[in-house]
N, C-alpha and C positions, 0 to 999 in steps of 0.2 A: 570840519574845515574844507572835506573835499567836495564836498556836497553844495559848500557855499561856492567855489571855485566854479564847480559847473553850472549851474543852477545861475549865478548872479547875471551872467549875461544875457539869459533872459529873462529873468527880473525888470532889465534895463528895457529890454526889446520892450514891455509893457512900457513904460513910459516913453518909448522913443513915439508909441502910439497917438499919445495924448498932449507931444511937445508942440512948439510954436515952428514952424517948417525950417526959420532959420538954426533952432537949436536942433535938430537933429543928428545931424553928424557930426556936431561937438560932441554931443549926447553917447554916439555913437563911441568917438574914440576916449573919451570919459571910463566907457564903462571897459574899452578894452584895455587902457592902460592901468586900470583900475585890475582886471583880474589880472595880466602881467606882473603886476608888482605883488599880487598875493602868491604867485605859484614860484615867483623868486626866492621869497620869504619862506615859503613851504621848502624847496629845496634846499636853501641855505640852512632851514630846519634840520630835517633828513642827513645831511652830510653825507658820511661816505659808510654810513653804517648798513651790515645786511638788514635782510627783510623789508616786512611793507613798512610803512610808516600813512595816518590818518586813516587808518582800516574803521569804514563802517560795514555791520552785518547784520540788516533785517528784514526776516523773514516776509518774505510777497506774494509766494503760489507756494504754499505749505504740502499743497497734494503730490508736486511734484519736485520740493527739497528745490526752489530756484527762491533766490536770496534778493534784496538790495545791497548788493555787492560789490565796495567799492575800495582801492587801494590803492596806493602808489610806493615803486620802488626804484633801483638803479634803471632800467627802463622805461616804465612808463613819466618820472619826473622829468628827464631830459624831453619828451615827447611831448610832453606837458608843457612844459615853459616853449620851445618852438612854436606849438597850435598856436597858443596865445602871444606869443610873439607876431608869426604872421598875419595873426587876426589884426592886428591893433597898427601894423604897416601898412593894412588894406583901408584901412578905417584913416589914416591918416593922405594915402592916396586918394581917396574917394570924395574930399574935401571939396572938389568942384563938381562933383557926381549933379546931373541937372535932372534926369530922367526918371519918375517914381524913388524919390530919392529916400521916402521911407519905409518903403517895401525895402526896397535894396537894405538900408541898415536893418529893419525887422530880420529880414534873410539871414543878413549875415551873422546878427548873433544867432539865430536861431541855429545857426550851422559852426559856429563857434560852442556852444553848450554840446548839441550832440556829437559831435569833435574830441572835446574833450571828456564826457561822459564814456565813450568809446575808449579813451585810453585806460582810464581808471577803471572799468570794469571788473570784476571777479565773479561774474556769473554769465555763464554762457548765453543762455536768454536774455538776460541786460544788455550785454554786448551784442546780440543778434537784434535788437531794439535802436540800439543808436548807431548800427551798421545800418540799418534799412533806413533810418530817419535820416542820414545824411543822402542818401541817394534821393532821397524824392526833394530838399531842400536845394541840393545841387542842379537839381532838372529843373527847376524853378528859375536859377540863377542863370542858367544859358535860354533856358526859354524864352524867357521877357525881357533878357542885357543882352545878348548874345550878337553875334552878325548874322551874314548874309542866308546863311543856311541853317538857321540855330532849330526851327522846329524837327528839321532831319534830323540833327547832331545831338538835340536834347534829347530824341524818341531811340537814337540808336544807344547813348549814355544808359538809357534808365533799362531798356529791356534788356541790354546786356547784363548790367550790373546787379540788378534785379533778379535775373537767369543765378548770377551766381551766387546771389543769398540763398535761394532757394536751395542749393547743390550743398552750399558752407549747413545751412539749416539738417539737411538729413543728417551730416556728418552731425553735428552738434548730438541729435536724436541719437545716431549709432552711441556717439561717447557716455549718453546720459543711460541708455537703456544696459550698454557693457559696463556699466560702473557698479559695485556691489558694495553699500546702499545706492540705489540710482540717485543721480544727482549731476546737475546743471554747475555745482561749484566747482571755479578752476581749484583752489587751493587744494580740496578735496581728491579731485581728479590726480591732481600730480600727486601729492602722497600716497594712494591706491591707484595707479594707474589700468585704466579700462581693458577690457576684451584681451587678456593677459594670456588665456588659456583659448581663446578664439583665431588664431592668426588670418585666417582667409578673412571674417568680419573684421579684424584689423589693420588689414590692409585696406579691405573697401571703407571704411570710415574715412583710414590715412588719406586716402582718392578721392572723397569726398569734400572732405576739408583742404586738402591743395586745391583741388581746382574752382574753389569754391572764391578761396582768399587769391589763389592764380588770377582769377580774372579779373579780381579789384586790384589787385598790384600795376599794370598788368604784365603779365609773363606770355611769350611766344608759343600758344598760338593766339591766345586771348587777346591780344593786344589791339586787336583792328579798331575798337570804338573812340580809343584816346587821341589818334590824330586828329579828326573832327571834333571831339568835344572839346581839346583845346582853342583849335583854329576859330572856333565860335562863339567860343566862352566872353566876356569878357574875362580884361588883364585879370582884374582881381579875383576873378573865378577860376580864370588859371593858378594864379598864384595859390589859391588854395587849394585848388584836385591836385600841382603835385607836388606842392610842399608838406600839405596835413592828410588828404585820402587815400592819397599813395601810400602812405606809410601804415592802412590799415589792414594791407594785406600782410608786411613782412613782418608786421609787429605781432603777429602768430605765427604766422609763417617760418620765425627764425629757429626755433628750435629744430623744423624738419632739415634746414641745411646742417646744423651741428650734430644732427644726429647721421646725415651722410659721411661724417668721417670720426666715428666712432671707435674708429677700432687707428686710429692715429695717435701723435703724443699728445697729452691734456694740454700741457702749456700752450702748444701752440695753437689747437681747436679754441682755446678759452680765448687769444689775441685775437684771431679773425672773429671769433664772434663779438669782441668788445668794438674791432672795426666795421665790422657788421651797424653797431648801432650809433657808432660815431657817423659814418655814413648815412645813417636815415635825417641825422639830426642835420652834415652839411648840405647833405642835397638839396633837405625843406629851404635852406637859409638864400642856395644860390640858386637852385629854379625859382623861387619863390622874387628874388631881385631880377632873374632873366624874364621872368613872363610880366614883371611890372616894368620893364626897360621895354619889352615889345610894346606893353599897350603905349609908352609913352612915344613910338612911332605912329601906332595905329589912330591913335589919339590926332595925333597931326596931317597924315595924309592916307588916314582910312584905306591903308594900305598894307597887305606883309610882302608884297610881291619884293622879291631881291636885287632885281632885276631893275628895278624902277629908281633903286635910293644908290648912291655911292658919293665918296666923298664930304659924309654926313660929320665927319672928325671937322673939317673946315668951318664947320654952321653951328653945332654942337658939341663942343671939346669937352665940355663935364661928362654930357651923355656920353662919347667916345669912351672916357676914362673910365667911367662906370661897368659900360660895358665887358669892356679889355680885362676888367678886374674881374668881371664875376662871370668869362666865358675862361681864364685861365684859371679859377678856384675851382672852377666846372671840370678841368682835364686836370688837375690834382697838382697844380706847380705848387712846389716846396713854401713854408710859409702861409699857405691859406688849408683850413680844413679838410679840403681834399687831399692834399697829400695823405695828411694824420690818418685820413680813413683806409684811403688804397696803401701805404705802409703797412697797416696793420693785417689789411685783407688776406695783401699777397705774402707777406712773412709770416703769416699763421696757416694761411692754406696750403705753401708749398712746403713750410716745415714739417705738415704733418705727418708727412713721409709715404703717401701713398697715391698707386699710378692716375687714381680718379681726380684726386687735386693738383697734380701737376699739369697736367689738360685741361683742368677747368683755367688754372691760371697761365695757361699758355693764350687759351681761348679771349681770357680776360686781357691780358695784354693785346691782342688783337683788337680786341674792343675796344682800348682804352686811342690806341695809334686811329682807326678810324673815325673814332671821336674826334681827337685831336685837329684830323684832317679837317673833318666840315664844320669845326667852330672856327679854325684859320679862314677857310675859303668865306662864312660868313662874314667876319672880323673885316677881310680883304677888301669883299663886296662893298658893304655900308658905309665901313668909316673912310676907306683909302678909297683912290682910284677919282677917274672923272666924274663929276655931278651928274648924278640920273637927273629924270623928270620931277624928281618928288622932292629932290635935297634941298630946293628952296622952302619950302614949306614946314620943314623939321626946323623948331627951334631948338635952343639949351632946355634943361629941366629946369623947371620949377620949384620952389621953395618947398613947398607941397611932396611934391615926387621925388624930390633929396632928400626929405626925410622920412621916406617910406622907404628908400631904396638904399642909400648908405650904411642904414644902423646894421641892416642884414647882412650888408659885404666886411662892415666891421667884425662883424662879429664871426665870423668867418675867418677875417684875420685874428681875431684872438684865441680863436681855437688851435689856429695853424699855428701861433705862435707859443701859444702856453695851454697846451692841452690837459696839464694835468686836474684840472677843475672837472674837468667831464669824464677825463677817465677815472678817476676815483670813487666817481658816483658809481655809474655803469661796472667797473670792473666786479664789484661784488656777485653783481646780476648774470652775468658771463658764467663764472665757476658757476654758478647756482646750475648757470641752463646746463654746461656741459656736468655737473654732478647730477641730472636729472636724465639725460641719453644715453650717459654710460650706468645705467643700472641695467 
């Protein structure tokens, strides 16, 4: 079933191939709504029980014990239903898409399958397969959509990102060659954990692998290729780098913060890491609505400049609303998903009782006030204030682009409001991680 999950949207891509030009983007949101409602099902399968649930396991490079290794758990299901969520708001944005309009859907599922193929993995090399496929689909998508500077921005994307599969890749090697049987299987890995009696090669592995996943996240100092790949991308290619590729860094990634406060109270290391991934899932939900609200500026006056729009609440009051909603979900106000996640962050980080997490959350707080600031000064800009040069030319949203961009902010509010549906998933998965850094 997971197999079909991943797989079915490019199944589709092959007939979006051979459709009538008008059905293609029906076609398109056909087959995303279509896997949506399978990974629903799936989850509502799963429940709130431990372990994987739809484990397949077969054998693929037998010389080197690397499997077709697939599974889903309190983690990657929640990760799961967002990709395909997002997938299927872009396909429903995209509905006026005029420009190679069936590359653009081919694209996009093809980067919906390895998307999701990526989360399900359980073998190292599978996963280093649909880590690299999405990076060459995504340089595709800013290359040939992209604006003004997209050949720079796509060439600095790939060689960056590319630089750090290669870096994640050794680490992979370190883990597979410290493993006694060698082997590529995460499942394996964690129950015999690698280079046990090695710690200098286990640190350079550890090295390895952060800054491998560091630069796909990305994290400071990595970070320089993301402004421009954004700024260039198109919307819906934003909305996917950082609602669904963003999250393929910390979605390994996380166990190395849980294991930074290892030697704190469980309970609380198990919270911040359950907010940890409530946090991947709201961020997907309202970057994911903020970079399809930009293109629905850019769209109007092929413009980001801030400077040019104000008073934009007077011309477009839906747009306003939308906005307002998913730049305060964004700074974590009570009631929308954000909160849910920064509650849990900071009341597990700072309870754990030690001097590295009250700094990190002091730091965090910092972060969060200066956020705050420049989503206000944004919000100020656009919607309030005298008409720029451009506010005539911004209309309301469209039928099209409400429905791309609401189900998201909803769902965001249903999180904020009744979060107990996601934490119950994910909480299994938390104890697992923190029962796996405290051995």
């Amino acid at each position: 079933m997971l197999s079909l999950l991943i797989f079915f949207p490019l199944v589709a891509a092959l007939g979006v191939l051979t459709a009538p030009r008008r059905a293609v983007v029906w076609l398109w949101v056909g087959a995303s709504a279509g896997d949506l409602a399978l990974v629903l099902a799936m989850w509502i399968a799963h429940g709130t029980k431990q372990g994987m649930s739809y484990e397949t396991d077969v054998r693929r490079i037998p010389s080197v014990r690397s499997a077709y290794h697939l599974g889903a758990d309190g983690l990657s299901l929640p990760l799961l239903t967002l990709t395909a969520g997002l997938f299927a708001a872009c396909a429903i944005y995209s509905l006026r898409q005029q420009h190679r309009v069936r590359e653009f859907a081919v694209l996009f599922l093809f980067l919906e399958t390895v998307c999701l193929g990526l989360f399900a993995a359980l073998d190292l090399l599978l996963f280093f397969v649909f880590f690299d496929l999405s990076i060459v689909g995504m340089y595709f998508v800013i290359l040939l959509w992209g604006h003004s500077n997209r050949r720079r921005s796509a060439l600095t994307f790939f060689l960056y990102t590319f630089l750090g599969s290669l870096i994640l890749l050794l680490g992979f090697i370190g883990l597979y060659l410290g493993a006694e049987p060698h082997t590529f299987d995460m499942v394996e890995l964690t129950r015999t954990p690698p280079l046990t009696g090695s710690p200098g090669l286990a640190g350079l592995t550890l090295l390895a692998v952060g800054i491998g996943l560091g630069i796909k996240t990305p994290v400071v100092p990595f970070h320089t290729w993301l402004p421009p790949a954004h700024t260039d991308a198109p919307a819906a290619g934003s909305a996917i780098l950082a609602g669904v590729m963003l999250k393929m860094g910390p979605y390994v990634v996380l166990a190395l913060g849980a294991a930074g406060y290892a030697t704190g109270d469980r309970d609380a290391r198990q919270l911040a890491v359950t907010g940890a991934v409530t946090q991947m899932v709201s961020h997907g939900l309202v970057t994911g609505a903020l970079f399809l609200l930009c293109g629905v500026l850019y769209e109007r006056a092929r413009s980001y400049d801030l400077g040019r729009f104000g008073g934009v609440a007077g011309t477009a009051p839906v747009f306003a609303g939308l906005l307002a909603v998913a730049a305060f979900a964004s700074l974590g106000l009570p009631g929308l998903s954000g909160f849910i996640a920064e509650f849990q962050i900071f009341a597990g980080t700072i309870g754990s009782g030690t001097v590295a997490a009250a700094v990190a959350g002091a730091l965090a707080v910092l972060g969060i006030l200066i956020t705050a600031g420049l989503f206000l000064r944004v919000l100020h800009r656009v919607l309030l204030g005298p008409p720029g040069e451009l506010t005539s030319q911004v209309t309301d949203v469209r039928r099209d682009e409400t429905g791309a961009i609401a189900p998201l902010l909803v769902l965001s509010l249903v999180i904020g409001l009744t979060p107990r549906v996601l934490l119950d998933t994910i909480e299994p998965l938390s104890a697992a991680v923190i029962a796996l850094v405290g051995r």
